[in-house]
C-alpha positions as CSV (number, residue, x, y, z in Angstrom):
1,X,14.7,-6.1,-1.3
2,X,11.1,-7.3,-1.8
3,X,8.4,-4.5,-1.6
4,X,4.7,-4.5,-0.9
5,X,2.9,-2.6,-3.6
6,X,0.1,-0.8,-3.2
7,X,-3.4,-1.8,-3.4
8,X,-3.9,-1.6,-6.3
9,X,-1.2,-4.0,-6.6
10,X,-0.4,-5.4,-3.5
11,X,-1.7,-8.0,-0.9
12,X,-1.2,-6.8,2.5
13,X,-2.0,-8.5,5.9
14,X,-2.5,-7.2,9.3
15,X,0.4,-5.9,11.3
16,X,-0.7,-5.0,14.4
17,X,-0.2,-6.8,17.5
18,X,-2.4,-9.1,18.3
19,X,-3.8,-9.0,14.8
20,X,-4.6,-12.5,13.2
21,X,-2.0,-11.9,10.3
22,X,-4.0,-12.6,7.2
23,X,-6.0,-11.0,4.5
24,X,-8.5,-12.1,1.7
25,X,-9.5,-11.4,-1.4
26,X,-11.6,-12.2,-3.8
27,X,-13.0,-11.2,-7.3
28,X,-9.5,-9.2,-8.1
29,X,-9.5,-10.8,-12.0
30,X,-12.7,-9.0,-12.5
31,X,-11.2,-5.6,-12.0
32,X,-8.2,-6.0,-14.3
33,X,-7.8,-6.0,-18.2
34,X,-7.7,-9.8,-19.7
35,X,-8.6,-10.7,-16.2
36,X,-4.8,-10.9,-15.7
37,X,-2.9,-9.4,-13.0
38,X,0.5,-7.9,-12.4
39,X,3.7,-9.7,-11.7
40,X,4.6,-8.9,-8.2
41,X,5.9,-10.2,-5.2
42,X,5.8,-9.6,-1.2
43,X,7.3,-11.6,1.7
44,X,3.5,-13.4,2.6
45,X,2.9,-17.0,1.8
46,X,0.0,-16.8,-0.7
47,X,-2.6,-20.0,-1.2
48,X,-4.9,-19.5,-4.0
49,X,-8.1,-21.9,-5.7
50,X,-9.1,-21.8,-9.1
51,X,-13.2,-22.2,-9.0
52,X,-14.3,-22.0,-12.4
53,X,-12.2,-20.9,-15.0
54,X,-8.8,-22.3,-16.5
55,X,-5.8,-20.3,-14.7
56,X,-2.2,-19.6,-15.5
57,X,-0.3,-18.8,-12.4
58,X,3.6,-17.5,-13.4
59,X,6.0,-17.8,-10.3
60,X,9.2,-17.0,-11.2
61,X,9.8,-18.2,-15.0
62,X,7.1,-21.3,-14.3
63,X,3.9,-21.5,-15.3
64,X,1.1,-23.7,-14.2
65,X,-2.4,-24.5,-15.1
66,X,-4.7,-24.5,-12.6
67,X,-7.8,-26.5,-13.7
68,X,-11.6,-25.8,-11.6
69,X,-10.7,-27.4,-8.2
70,X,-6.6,-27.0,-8.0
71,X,-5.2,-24.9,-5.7
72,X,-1.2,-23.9,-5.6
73,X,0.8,-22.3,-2.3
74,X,3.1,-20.0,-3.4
75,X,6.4,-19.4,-1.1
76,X,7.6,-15.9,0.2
77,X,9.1,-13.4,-1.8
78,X,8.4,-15.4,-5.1
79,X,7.2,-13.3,-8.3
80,X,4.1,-14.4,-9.2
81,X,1.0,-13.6,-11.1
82,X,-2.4,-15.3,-12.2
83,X,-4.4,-14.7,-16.0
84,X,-7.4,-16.3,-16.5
85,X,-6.9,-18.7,-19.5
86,X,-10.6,-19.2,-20.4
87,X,-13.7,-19.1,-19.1
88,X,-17.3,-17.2,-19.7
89,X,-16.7,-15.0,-16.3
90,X,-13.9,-14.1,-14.7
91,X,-12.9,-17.0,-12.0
92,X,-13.5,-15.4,-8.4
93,X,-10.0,-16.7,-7.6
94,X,-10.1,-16.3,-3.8
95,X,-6.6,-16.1,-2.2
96,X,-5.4,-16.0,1.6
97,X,-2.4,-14.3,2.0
98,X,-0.8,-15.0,5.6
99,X,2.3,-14.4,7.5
100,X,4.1,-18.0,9.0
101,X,2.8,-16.5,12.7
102,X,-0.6,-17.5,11.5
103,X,0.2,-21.1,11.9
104,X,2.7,-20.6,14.9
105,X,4.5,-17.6,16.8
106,X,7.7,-16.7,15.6
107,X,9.4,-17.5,18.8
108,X,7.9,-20.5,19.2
109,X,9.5,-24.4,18.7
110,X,6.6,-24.7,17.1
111,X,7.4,-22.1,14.3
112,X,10.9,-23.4,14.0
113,X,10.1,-27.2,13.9
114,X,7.2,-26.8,11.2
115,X,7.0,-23.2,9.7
116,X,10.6,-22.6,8.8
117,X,11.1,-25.2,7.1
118,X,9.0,-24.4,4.5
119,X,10.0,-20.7,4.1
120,X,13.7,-21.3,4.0
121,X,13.3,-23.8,1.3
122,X,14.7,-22.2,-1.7
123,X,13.8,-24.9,-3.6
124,X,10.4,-24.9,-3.0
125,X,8.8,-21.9,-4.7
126,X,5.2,-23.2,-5.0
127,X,3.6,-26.4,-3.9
128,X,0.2,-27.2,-7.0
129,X,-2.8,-29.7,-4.7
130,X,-4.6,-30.7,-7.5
131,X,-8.0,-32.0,-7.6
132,X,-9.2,-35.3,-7.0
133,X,-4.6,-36.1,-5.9
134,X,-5.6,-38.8,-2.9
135,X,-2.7,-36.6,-0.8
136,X,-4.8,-33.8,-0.8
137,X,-7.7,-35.1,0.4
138,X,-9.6,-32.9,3.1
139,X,-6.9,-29.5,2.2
140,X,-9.8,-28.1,0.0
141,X,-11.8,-28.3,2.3
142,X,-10.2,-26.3,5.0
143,X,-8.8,-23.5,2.5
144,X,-12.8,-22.7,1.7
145,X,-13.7,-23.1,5.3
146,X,-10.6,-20.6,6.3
147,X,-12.1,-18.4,3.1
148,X,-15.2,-18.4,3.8
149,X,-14.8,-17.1,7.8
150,X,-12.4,-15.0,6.4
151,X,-15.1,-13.5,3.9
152,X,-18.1,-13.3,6.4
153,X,-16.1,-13.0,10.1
154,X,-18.8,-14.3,12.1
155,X,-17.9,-14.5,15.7
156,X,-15.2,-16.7,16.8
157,X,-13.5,-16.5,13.0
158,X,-9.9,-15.8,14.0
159,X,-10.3,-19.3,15.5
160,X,-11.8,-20.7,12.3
161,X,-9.0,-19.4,10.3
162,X,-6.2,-21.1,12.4
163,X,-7.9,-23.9,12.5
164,X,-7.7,-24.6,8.9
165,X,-4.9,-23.3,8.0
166,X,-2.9,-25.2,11.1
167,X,-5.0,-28.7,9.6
168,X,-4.2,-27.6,6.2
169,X,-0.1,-27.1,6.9
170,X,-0.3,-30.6,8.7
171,X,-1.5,-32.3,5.4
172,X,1.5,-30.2,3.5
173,X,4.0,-31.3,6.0
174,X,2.3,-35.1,6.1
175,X,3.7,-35.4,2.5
176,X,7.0,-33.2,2.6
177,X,9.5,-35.8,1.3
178,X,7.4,-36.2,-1.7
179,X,7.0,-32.8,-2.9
180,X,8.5,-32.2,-5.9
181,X,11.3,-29.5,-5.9
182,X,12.9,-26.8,-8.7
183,X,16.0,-25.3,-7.0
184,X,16.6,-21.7,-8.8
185,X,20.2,-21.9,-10.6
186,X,22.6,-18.9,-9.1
187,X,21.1,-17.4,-12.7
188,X,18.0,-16.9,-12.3
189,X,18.0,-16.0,-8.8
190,X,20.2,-12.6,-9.6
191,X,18.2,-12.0,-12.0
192,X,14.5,-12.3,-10.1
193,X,16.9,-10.0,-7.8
194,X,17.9,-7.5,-10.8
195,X,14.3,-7.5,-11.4
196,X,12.5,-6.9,-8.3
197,X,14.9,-3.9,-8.0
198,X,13.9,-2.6,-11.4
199,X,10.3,-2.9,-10.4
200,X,10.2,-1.6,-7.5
201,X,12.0,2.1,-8.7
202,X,9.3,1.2,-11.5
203,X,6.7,1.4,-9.1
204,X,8.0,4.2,-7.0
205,X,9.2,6.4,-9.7
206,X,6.3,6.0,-12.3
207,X,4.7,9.3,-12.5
208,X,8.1,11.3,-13.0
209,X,10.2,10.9,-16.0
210,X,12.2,8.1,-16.1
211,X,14.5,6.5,-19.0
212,X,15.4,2.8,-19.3
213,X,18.8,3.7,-18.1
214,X,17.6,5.1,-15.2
215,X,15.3,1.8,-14.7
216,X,18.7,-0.5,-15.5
217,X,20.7,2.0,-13.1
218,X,18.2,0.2,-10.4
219,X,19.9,-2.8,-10.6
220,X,23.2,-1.7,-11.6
221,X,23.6,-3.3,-14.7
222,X,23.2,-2.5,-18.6
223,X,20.5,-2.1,-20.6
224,X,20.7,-4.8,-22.7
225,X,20.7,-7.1,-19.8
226,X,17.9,-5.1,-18.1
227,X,15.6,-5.7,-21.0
228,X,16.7,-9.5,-20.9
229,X,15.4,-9.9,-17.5
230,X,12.1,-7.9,-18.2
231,X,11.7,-10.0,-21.3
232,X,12.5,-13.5,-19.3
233,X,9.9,-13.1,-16.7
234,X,7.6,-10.2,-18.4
235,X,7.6,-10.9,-21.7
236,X,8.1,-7.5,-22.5
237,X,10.6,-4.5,-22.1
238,X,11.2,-2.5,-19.7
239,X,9.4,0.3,-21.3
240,X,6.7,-1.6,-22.3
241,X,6.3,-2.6,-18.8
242,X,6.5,1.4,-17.5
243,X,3.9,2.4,-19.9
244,X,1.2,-1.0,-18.6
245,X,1.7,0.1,-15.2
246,X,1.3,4.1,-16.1
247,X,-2.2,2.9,-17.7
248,X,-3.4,0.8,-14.5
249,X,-2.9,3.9,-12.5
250,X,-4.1,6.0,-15.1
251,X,-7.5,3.1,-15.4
252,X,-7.8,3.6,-11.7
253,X,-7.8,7.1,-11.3
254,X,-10.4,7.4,-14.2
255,X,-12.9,5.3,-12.1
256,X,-12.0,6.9,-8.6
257,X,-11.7,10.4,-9.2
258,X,-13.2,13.9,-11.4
259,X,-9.6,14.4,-12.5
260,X,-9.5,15.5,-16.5
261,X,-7.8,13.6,-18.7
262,X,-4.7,15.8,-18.7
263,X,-4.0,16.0,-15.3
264,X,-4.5,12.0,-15.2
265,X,-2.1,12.1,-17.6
266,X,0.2,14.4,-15.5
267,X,0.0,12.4,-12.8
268,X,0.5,9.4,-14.1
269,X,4.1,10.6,-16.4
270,X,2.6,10.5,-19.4
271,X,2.2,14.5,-19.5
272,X,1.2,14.3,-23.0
273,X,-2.8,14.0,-23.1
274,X,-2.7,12.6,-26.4
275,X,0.0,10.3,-26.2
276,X,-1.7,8.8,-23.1
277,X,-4.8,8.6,-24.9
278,X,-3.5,6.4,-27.9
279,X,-1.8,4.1,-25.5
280,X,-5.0,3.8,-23.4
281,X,-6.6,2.6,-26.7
282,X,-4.4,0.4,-27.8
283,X,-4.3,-1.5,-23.9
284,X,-7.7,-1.2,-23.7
285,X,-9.6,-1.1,-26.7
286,X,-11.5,2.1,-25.9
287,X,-10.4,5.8,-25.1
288,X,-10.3,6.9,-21.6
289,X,-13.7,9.3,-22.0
290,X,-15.4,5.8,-22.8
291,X,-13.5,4.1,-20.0
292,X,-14.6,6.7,-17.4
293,X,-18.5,6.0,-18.5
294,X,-18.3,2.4,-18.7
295,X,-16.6,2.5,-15.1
């Protein structure tokens, strides 16, 4: 079962009724160490523009490189994550996360006839509109238009948003037959499957002790293969994957709270002030007392 993370993780859109069902955000690479973010997943369709700097965005086991001006849509429920390549500043990297009922009402013909389509296509996991591809003309146009009323919500920008994101999933559909596809062997889908599992008792279970069985228990399955899957679309163990996440929640509670370093280190499962220290070092470069100053 997917799962929404939290903020500090997780995009979220609006749920309420009535609610135009989108968020934005911008600026998230700046926050996070090696301006790279988390591998995670959530059941949103995600479009995202790189502006300045050279991007990696991983979905699934793929990786692409966004150049200044490219822009990829990423399909629901796919694991995916961005790391700025190079660049002197980290790339603002704004992305529109939005539910199908943005472009159409659920129960509309409308939604079945052009929205589905799109989200039921397993093997389309991600759709790259590269700059200066004739196809693509006029699409980055609307996804800054749809960003920018997004970012500033003048009046009438629920309107705006549509708009562009309705003329922007006409020039998708325009060119549907052409779009290249990667259908997922029965492989590697059980194993994105063995993996969101793992991560999301990662996630919920962080802050208490936890074993790499008891990660592998998730998802039913050994140990072996559990570090197989981290390794495959991590690049590291499962441990080494518990201990990163302990640290961002550790990094964010140094900057957001008065805690002391041992109960951050309590409350993150590392109970061990030292131990959390040394690995907060070695992610980071610098202990958490010069983290905390440096905000």
């Amino acid at each position: 079962m997917p799962i929404l993370l939290d903020r500090h993780l997780q995009e979220q859109i609006p749920q309420e009724p009535g609610e135009l069902p989108v968020a934005f955000y911008r600026d998230e690479l700046s926050a996070l160490p090696g301006w790279a973010g988390p591998v995670h997943w959530h059941p949103f369709l995600e479009l995202a523009a790189a502006r300045q700097g050279v991007l990696d965005c991983q979905v699934g086991q793929a990786h692409i490189t966004l150049e200044p001006g490219d822009s990829i849509l990423i399909n629901q429920n796919r694991l995916h994550s961005f790391r700025q390549l190079s660049g002197s500043a980290p790339d603002p990297l704004p992305i529109l996360v939005f539910s199908g009922a943005a472009i159409a009402p659920e129960d509309s013909a409308a939604y079945q006839r052009y929205v589905q389509p799109v989200l039921g296509c397993s093997s389309l996991p991600f759709v790259v509109f590269r700059r200066g591809d004739a196809r693509w003309t006029g699409l980055g146009r609307r996804l800054r238009a749809a960003c920018r009323a997004m970012a500033e919500q003048p009046p009438y920008y629920e309107l705006e948003v549509q708009r562009s994101l309705s003329a922007l999933w006409q020039i998708l559909l325009e060119h549907w037959d052409g779009l290249p596809r990667a259908e997922a062997s029965p492989v590697q889908l059980n194993a994105q499957i063995r993996l969101q599992k793992m991560l999301a008792y990662l996630y919920s279970h962080y802050d208490q002790d936890i074993t790499l069985a008891d990660i592998a228990g998730a998802a039913h399955i050994s140990r072996s293969e559990a570090g197989r899957c981290f390794r495959a679309y991590l690049g590291c163990s499962p441990v080494e994957a518990l201990i990163r996440y302990r640290l961002q929640a550790a990094r964010r509670l140094l900057g957001q709270t008065t805690l002391t370093l041992q109960q951050i280190s309590d409350a993150c499962g590392f109970h061990s002030a030292n131990y959390f220290s040394r690995q907060f070092r070695k992610r980071y470069g610098h202990s958490p007392r010069e983290g905390r100053d440096l905000g």
